[in-house]
C-alpha positions in Angstrom: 7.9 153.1 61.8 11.0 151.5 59.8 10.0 150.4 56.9 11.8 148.0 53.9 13.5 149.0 51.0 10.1 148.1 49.6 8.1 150.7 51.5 7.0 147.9 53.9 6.0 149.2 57.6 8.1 147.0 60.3 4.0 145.7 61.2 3.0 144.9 57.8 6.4 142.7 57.6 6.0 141.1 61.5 2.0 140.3 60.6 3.1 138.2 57.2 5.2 136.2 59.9 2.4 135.4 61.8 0.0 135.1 58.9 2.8 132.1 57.7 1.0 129.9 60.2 -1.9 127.7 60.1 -3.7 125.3 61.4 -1.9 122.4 59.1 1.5 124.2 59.4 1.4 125.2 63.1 4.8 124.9 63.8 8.0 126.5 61.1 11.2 126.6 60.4 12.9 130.3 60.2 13.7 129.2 56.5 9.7 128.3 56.0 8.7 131.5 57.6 10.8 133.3 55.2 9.6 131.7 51.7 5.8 131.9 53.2 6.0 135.3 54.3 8.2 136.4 51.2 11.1 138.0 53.3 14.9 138.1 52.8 16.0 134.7 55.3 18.0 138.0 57.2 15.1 140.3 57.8 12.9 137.4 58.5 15.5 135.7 61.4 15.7 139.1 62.6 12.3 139.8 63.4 11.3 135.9 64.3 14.1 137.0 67.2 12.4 140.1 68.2 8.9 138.6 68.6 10.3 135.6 70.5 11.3 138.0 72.8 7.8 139.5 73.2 6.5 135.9 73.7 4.4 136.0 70.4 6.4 133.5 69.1 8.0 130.5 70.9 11.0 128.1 69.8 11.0 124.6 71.1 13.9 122.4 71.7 14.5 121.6 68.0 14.6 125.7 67.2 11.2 125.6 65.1 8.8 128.4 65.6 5.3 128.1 66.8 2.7 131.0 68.0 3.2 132.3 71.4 1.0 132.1 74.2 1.5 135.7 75.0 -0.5 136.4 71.4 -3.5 134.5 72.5 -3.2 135.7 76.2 -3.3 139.6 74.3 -6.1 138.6 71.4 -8.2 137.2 74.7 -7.8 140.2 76.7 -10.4 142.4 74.4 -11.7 139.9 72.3 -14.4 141.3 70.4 -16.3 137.9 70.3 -15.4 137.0 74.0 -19.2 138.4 75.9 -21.1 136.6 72.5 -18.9 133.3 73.2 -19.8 132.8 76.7 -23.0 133.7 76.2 -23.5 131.1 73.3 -21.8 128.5 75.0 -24.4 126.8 77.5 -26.8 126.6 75.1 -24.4 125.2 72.3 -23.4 122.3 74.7 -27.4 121.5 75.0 -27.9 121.4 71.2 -25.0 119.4 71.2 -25.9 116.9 74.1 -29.2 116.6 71.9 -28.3 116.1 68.5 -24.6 115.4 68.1 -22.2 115.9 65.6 -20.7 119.4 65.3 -22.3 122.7 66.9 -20.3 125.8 65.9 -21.0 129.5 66.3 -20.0 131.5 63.5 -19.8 135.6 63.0 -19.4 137.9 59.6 -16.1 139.2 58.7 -15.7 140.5 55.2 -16.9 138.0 52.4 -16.3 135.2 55.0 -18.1 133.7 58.0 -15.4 133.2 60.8 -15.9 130.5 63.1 -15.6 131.6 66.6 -16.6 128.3 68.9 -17.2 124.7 68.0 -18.0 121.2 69.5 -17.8 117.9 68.3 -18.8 114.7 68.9 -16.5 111.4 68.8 -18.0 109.5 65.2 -19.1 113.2 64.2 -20.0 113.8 60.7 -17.1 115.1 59.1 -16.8 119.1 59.5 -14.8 121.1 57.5 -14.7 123.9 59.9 -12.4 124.5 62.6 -12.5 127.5 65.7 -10.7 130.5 63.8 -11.4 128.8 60.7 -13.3 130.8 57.6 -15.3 129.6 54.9 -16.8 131.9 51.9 -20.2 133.2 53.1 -21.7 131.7 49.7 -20.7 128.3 50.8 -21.9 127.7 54.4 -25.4 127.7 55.9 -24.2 130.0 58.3 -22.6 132.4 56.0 -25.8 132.4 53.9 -27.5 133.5 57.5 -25.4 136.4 57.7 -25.2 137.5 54.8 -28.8 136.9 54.0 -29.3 139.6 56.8 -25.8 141.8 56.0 -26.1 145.3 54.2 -27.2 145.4 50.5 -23.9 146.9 49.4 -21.9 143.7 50.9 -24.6 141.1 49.5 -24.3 143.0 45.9 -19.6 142.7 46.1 -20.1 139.3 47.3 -22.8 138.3 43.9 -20.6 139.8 41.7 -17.4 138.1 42.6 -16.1 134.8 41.4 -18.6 132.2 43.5 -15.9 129.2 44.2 -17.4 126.0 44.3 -16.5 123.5 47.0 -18.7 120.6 45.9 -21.4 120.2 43.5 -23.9 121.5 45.4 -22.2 124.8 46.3 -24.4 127.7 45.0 -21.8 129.0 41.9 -24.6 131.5 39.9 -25.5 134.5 41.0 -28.9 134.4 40.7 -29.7 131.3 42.6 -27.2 133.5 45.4 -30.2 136.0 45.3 -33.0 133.4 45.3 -31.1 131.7 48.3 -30.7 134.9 50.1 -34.5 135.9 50.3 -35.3 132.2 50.7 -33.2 132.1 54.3 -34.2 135.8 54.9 -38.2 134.3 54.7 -37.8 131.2 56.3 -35.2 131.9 59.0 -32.6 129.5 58.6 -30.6 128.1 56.0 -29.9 124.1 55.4 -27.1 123.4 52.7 -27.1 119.7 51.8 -23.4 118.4 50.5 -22.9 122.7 49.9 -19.2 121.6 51.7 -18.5 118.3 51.9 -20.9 115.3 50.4 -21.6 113.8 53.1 -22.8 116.5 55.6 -25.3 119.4 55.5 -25.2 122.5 57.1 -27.9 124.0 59.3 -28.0 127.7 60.8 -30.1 130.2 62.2 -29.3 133.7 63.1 -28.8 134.8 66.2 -29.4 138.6 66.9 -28.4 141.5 69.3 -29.9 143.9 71.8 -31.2 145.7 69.2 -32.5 142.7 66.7 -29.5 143.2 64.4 -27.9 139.5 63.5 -25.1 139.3 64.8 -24.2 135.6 64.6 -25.2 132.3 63.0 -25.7 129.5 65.3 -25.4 126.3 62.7 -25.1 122.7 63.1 -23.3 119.8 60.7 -25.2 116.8 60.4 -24.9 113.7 58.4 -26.9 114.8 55.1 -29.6 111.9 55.1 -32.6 114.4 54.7 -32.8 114.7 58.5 -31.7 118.2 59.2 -34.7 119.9 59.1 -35.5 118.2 62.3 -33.1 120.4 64.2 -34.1 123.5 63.2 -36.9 123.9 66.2 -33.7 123.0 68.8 -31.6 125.4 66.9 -33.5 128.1 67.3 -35.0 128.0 70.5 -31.0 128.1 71.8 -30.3 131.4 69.5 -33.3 132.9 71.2 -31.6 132.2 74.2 -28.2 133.2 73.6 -30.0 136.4 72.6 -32.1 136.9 75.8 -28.3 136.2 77.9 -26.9 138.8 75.6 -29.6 141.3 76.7 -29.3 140.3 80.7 -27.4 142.8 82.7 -25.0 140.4 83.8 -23.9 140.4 80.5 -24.5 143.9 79.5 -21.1 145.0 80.5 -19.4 142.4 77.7 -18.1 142.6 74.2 -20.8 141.0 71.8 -19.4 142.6 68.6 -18.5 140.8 65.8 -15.7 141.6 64.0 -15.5 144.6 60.9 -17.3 143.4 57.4 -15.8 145.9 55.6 
C-alpha cells in the first residue's frame, strides 16, 4: 500500500479524512479537511477526489465535502449492531411511548459506550448523546452498566486513567469508580443524577445475550427531579425482552455483536 514520506499507509491517511467529520462539522471545505486531518492541501485534494469517486464522499453545489451515502450503504451492509438494533427497537419505542424523554441503546467499545439507537421526545430533557455518539464509560449510566459487567483487566485501565469530569456529579476518584461498579453489578442498573448534564439523570440496565453475557445497556434520560427510579421496572422488563428476541430463531441468523473493547 503507498504510503507518505512519513511512513503513513494510503488507509491510515483516507480514514483521518473521514475521521475530520462530525456531527457539528458535517459538511468541509478541502482546505478544512486538510488542517483537521493534518495533510499537505495537495495530498489531501487528491484523495478527497479519489473517494468522491467511490461515493464515500459527496460534493454539493458549493464544492464542500460531506460523507457519502455509499459509506453508510457499506457500514449497513454487515453492521455488527444491525440484528441487536432491530431487535431493541420495538421495545425501545414502548419505553418511550410510556415515559418520554430520550430512550437510547448503547454498546461497549473501548473505554467508551457507543450509542447505537436513540429516540426523543419533542420538550425532552436535554440529552447529551447522539446515535454514533460516545461518552466515557465512567460518565454515563449506561457506560457504568457495561463496564460494571466488562472484564477485570478493562475495568482496572479504565480506574487508573485520568477520570474527566463532565459535571459535578461525574464520578472523578477511583475508588468511588469501584464502589459504583459493585453497586450497579448488585442492584442491576445504574441511575446517574446531573453525572452529564445538571439537569438530567441517566438510567440503564443491561441487556444480555444468548449466552447471559451483557451485551448492551438499555438507558433512559429523564429530567433529574428524583423520579428515575420509577423507570427502572419498565426498563427492565423491555431488556428482558430484547433479550428473549435475540434468542428467537427468527433472529438467530443476525449480527448481535457489539463492537471490539480492546
Amino acid at each position: 500500500m503507498a504510503r507518505s514520506p512519513s511512513g503513513e499507509s494510503l488507509l491510515t491517511r483516507a480514514v483521518r479524512i473521514l475521521e475530520a467529520f462530525d456531527a457539528d462539522t458535517p459538511v468541509l471545505t478541502v482546505t478544512e479537511i486538510s488542517r483537521r486531518a493534518k495533510l499537505p492541501l495537495a495530498t489531501a485534494a487528491r484523495l478527497v477526489d479519489e473517494m468522491v469517486r467511490h461515493g464515500l464522499l459527496r460534493r454539493d453545489a458549493r464544492r464542500t465535502v460531506r460523507i457519502g451515502v455509499r459509506l453508510w450503504e457499506l457500514a449497513q451492509r454487515a453492521s455488527p449492531t444491525l440484528g441487536l438494533r432491530e431487535a431493541a427497537m420495538p421495545f425501545m419505542e414502548d419505553v418511550q411511548a410510556v415515559v418520554g424523554h430520550s430512550t437510547q441503546l448503547g454498546v461497549l467499545d473501548g473505554s467508551d459506550v457507543l450509542f447505537v439507537e436513540r429516540l426523543s421526545s419533542p420538550g425532552a430533557v436535554i440529552n447529551l448523546t447522539r446515535i454514533a455518539g460516545r461518552i466515557p464509560l465512567h460518565a454515563s449510566s449506561g457506560g457504568l452498566v457495561l463496564l460494571a459487567h466488562a472484564d477485570p483487566a478493562l475495568q482496572e485501565r479504565v480506574i487508573a486513567q485520568p477520570l474527566r469530569a463532565l459535571t459535578d456529579e461525574t464520578i472523578t476518584d477511583p475508588k468511588a469508580l469501584r464502589a459504583k461498579l459493585a453497586e450497579v453489578r448488585e442492584q442491576g442498573h445504574a441511575l446517574c443524577a446531573g453525572h452529564i448534564h445538571p439537569d438530567a439523570t441517566g438510567v440503564a440496565v443491561p441487556v444480555r445475550g444468548r449466552a447471559g453475557q451483557v451485551i448492551a445497556a438499555l438507558g433512559l434520560v429523564v429530567p433529574n427531579d428524583g423520579q428515575a427510579w420509577a423507570s427502572i421496572p419498565l426498563l427492565r422488563a423491555a431488556a428482558r425482552g430484547i433479550s428473549r428476541a435475540l434468542a428467537s430463531p427468527r433472529t438467530a441468523g443476525g449480527s448481535t455483536a457489539a463492537p471490539a473493547t480492546e
